[in-house]
ChimeraX commands (.cxc) that place a marker at each C-alpha (Angstrom):
marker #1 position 0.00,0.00,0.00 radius 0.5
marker #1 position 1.47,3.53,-0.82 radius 0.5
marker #1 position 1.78,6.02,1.53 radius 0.5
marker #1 position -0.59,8.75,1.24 radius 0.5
marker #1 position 0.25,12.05,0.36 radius 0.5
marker #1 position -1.27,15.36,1.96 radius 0.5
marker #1 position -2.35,18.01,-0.60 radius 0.5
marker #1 position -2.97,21.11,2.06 radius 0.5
marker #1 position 0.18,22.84,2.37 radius 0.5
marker #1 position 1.40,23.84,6.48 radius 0.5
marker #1 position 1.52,27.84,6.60 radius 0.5
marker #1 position 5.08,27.49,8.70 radius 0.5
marker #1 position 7.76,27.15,6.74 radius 0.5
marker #1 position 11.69,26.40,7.66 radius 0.5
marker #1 position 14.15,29.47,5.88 radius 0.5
marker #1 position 17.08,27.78,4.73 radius 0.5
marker #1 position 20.05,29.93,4.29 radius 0.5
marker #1 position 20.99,31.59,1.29 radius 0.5
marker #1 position 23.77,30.25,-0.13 radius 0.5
marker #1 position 26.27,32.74,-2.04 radius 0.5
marker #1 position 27.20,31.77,-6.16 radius 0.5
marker #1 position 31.24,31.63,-6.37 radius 0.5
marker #1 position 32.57,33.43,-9.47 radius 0.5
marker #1 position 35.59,32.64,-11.08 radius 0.5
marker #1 position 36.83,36.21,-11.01 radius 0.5
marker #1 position 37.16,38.31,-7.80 radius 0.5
marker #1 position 34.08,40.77,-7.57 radius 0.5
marker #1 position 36.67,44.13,-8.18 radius 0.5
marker #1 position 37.50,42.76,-11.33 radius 0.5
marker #1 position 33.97,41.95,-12.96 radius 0.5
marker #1 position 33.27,45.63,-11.66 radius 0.5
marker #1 position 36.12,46.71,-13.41 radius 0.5
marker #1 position 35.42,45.29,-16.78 radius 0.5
marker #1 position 31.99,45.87,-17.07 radius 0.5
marker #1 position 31.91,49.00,-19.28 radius 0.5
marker #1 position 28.76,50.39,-21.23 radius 0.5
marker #1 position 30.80,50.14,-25.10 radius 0.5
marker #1 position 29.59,48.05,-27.61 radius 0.5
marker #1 position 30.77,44.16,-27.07 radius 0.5
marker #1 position 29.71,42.67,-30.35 radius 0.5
marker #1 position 31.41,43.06,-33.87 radius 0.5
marker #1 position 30.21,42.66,-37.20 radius 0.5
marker #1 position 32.87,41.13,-39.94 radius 0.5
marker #1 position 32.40,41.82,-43.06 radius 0.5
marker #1 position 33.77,39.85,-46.37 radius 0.5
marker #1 position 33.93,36.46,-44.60 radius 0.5
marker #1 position 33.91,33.24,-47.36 radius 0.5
marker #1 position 30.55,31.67,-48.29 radius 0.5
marker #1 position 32.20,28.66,-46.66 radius 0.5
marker #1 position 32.93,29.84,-43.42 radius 0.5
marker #1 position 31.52,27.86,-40.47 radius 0.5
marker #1 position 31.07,29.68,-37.06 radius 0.5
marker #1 position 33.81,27.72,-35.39 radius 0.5
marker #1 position 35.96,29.16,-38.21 radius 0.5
marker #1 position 35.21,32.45,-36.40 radius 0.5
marker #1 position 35.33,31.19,-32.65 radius 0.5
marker #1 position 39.14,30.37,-32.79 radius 0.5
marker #1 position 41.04,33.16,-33.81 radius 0.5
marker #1 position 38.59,35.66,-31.62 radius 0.5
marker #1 position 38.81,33.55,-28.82 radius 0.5
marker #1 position 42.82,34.50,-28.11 radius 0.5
marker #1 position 40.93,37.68,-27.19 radius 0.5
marker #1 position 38.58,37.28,-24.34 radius 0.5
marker #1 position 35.60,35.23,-23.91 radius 0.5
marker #1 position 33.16,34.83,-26.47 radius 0.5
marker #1 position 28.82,34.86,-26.05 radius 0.5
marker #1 position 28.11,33.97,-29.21 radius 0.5
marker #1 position 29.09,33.65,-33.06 radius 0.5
marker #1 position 26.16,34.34,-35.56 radius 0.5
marker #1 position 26.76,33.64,-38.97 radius 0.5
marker #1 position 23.70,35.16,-41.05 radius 0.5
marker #1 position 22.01,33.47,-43.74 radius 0.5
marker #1 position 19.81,34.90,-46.27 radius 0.5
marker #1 position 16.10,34.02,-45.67 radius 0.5
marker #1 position 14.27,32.65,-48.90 radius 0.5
marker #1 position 17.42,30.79,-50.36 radius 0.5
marker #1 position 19.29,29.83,-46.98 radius 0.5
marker #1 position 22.64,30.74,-48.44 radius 0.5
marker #1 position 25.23,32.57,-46.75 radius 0.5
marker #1 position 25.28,36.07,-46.73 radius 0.5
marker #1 position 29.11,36.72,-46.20 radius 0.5
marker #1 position 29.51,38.48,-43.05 radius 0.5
marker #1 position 29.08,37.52,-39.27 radius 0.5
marker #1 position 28.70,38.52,-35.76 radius 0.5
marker #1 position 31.12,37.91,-32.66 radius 0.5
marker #1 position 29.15,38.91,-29.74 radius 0.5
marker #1 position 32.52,39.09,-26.78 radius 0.5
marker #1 position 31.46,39.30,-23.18 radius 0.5
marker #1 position 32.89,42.42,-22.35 radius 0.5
marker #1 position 33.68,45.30,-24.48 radius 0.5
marker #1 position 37.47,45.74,-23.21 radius 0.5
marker #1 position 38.00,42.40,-25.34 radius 0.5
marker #1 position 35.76,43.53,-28.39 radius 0.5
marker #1 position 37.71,46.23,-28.73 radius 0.5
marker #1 position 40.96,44.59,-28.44 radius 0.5
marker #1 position 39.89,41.74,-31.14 radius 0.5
marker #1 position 39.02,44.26,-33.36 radius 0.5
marker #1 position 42.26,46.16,-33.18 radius 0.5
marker #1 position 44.26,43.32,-33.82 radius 0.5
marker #1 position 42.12,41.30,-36.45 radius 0.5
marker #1 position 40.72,44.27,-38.77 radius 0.5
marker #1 position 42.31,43.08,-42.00 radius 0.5
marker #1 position 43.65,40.41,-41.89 radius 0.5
marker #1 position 42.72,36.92,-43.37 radius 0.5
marker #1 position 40.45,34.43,-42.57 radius 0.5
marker #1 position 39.65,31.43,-44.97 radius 0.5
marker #1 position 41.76,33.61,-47.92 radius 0.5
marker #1 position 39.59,36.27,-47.69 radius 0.5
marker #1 position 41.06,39.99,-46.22 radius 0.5
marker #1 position 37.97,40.73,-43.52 radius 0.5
marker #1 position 36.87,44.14,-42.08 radius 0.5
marker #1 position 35.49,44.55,-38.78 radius 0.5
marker #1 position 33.48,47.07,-37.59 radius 0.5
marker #1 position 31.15,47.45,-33.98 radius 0.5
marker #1 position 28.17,46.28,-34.44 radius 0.5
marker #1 position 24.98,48.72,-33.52 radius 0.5
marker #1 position 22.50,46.79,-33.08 radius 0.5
marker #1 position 21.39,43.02,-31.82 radius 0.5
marker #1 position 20.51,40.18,-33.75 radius 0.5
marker #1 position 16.75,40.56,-35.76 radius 0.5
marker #1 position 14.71,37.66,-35.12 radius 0.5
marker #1 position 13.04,36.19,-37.78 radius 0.5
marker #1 position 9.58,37.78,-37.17 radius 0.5
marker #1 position 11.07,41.37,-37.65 radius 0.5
marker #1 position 12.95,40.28,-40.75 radius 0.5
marker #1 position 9.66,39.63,-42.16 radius 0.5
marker #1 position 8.47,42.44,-40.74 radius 0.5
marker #1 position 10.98,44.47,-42.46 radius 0.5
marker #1 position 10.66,42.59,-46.00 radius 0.5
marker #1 position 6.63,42.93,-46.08 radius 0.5
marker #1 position 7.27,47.11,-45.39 radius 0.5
marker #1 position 9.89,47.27,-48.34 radius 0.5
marker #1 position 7.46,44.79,-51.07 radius 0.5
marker #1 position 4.43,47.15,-50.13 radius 0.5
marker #1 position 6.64,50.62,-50.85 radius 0.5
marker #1 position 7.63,49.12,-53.99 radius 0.5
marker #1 position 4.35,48.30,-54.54 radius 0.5
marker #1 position 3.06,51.95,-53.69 radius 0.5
marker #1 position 5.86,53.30,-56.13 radius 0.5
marker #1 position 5.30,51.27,-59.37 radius 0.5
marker #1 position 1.68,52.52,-59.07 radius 0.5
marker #1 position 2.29,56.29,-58.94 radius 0.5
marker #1 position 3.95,55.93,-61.81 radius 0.5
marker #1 position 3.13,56.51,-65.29 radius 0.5
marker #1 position 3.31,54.19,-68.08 radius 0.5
marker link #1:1,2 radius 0.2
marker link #1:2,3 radius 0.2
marker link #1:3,4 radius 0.2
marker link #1:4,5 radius 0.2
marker link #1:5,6 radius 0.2
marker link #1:6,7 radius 0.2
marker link #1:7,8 radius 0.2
marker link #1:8,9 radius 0.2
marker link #1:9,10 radius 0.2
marker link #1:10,11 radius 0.2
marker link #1:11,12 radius 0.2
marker link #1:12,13 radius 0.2
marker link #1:13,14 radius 0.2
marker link #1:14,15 radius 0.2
marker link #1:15,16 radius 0.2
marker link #1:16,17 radius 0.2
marker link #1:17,18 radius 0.2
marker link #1:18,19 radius 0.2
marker link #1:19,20 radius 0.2
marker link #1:20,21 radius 0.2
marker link #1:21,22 radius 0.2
marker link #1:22,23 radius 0.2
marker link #1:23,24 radius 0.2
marker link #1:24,25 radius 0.2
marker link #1:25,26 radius 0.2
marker link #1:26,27 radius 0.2
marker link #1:27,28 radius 0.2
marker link #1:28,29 radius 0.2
marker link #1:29,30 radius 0.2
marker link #1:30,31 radius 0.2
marker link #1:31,32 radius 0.2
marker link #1:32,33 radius 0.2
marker link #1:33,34 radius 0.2
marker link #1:34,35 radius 0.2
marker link #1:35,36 radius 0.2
marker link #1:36,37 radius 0.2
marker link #1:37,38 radius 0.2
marker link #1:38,39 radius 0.2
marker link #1:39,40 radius 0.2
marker link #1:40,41 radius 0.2
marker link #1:41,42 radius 0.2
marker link #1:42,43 radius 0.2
marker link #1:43,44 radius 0.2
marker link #1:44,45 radius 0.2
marker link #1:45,46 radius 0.2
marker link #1:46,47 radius 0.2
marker link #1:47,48 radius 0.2
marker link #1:48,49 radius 0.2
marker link #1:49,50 radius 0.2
marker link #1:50,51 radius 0.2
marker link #1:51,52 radius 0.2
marker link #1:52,53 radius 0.2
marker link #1:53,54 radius 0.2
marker link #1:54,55 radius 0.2
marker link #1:55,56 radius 0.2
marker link #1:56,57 radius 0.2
marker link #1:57,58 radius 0.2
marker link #1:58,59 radius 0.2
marker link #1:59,60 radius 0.2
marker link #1:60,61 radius 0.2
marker link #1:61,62 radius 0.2
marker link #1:62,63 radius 0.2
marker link #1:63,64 radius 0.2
marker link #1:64,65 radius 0.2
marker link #1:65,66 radius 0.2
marker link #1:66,67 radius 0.2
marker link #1:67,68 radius 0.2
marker link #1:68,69 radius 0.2
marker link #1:69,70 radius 0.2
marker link #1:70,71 radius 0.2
marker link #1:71,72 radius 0.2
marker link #1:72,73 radius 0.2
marker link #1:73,74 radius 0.2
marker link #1:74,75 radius 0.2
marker link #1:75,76 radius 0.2
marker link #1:76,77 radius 0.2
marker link #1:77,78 radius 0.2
marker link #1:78,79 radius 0.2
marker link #1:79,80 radius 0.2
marker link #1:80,81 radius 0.2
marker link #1:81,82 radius 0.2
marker link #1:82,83 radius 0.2
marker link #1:83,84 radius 0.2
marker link #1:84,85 radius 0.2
marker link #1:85,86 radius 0.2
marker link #1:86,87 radius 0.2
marker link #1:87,88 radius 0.2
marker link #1:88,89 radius 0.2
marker link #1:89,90 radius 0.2
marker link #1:90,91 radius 0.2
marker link #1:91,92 radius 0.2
marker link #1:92,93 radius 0.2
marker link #1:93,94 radius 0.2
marker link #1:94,95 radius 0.2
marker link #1:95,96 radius 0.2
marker link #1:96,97 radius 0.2
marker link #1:97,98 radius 0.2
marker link #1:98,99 radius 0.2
marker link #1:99,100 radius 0.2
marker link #1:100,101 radius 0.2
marker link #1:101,102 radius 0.2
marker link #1:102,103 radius 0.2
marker link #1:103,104 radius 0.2
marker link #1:104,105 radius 0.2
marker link #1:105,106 radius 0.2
marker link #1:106,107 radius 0.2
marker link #1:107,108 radius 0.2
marker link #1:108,109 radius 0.2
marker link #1:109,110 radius 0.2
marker link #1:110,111 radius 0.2
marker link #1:111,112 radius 0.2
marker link #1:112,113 radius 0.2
marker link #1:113,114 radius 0.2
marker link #1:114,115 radius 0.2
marker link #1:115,116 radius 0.2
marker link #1:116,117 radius 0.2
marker link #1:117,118 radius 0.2
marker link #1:118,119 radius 0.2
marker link #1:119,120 radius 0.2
marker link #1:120,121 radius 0.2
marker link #1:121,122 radius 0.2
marker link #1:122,123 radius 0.2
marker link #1:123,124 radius 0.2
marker link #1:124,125 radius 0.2
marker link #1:125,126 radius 0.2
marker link #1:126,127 radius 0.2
marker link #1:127,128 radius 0.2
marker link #1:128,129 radius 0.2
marker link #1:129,130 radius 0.2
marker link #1:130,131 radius 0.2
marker link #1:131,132 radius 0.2
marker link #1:132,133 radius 0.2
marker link #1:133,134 radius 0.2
marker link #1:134,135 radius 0.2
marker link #1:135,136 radius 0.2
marker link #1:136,137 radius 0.2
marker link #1:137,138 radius 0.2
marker link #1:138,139 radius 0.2
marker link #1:139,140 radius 0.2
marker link #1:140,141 radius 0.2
marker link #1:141,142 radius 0.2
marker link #1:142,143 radius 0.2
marker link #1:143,144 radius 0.2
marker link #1:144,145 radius 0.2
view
């Protein structure tokens, strides 16, 4: 027979103590790095080829990295050339891009630039391509044949 289980909850309840997260880096230096400049870069003239991890490795020398976002384009899934390194903190961002603006990756002589904004998701792509179709749309219609 199995034991039976009260549903009614008791009103007193025991506080445990909180219990404190351990960081890897002392709590001066976090402060210390944390600065409000852009962290993510956008690099241009990458090859069609190029695979994020082809990205991760040379940027990672540099600091740690949150993410590597290789755009695609939407209708034909193809590669669009260019990419995103998103760093932690900016200190590092910076630093990557002074070092690697120019040089090669995969045979190809990149450009890196900050990056303004975040990543679009997919919704405000589409978004963004039904408000360009309709203008067109708009346009070929004012105009005379």
């Amino acid at each position: 027979m199995g034991r039976y289980r009260s549903r009614s909850r008791s009103l007193s309840r025991s506080c445990s103590p909180v219990r404190h997260k351990r960081h890897d880096e002392p709590r001066d230096r976090r402060r210390e790095r944390r600065s409000p400049g852009p962290s993510g870069l956008l690099v241009r003239n990458i090859p069609l080829s190029a695979r994020p991890e082809d990205l991760r490795v040379p940027f990672e020398r540099y600091g740690p990295i949150r993410d590597v976002y290789l755009p695609k384009n939407y209708h034909t899934g193809e590669p669009r050339g260019f990419g995103f390194v998103k760093f932690r903190y900016a200190e590092d961002a910076a630093e990557a891009k002074a070092h690697l603006n120019n040089t090669v990756i995969g045979g190809r002589d990149i450009r890196i630039v900050f990056a303004e904004d975040n990543r679009k998701t997919p919704k405000e792509m589409r978004k963004v391509l039904r408000t360009r179709c309709s203008i067109y749309v708009v346009c070929f219609k004012l105009q005379p044949c």
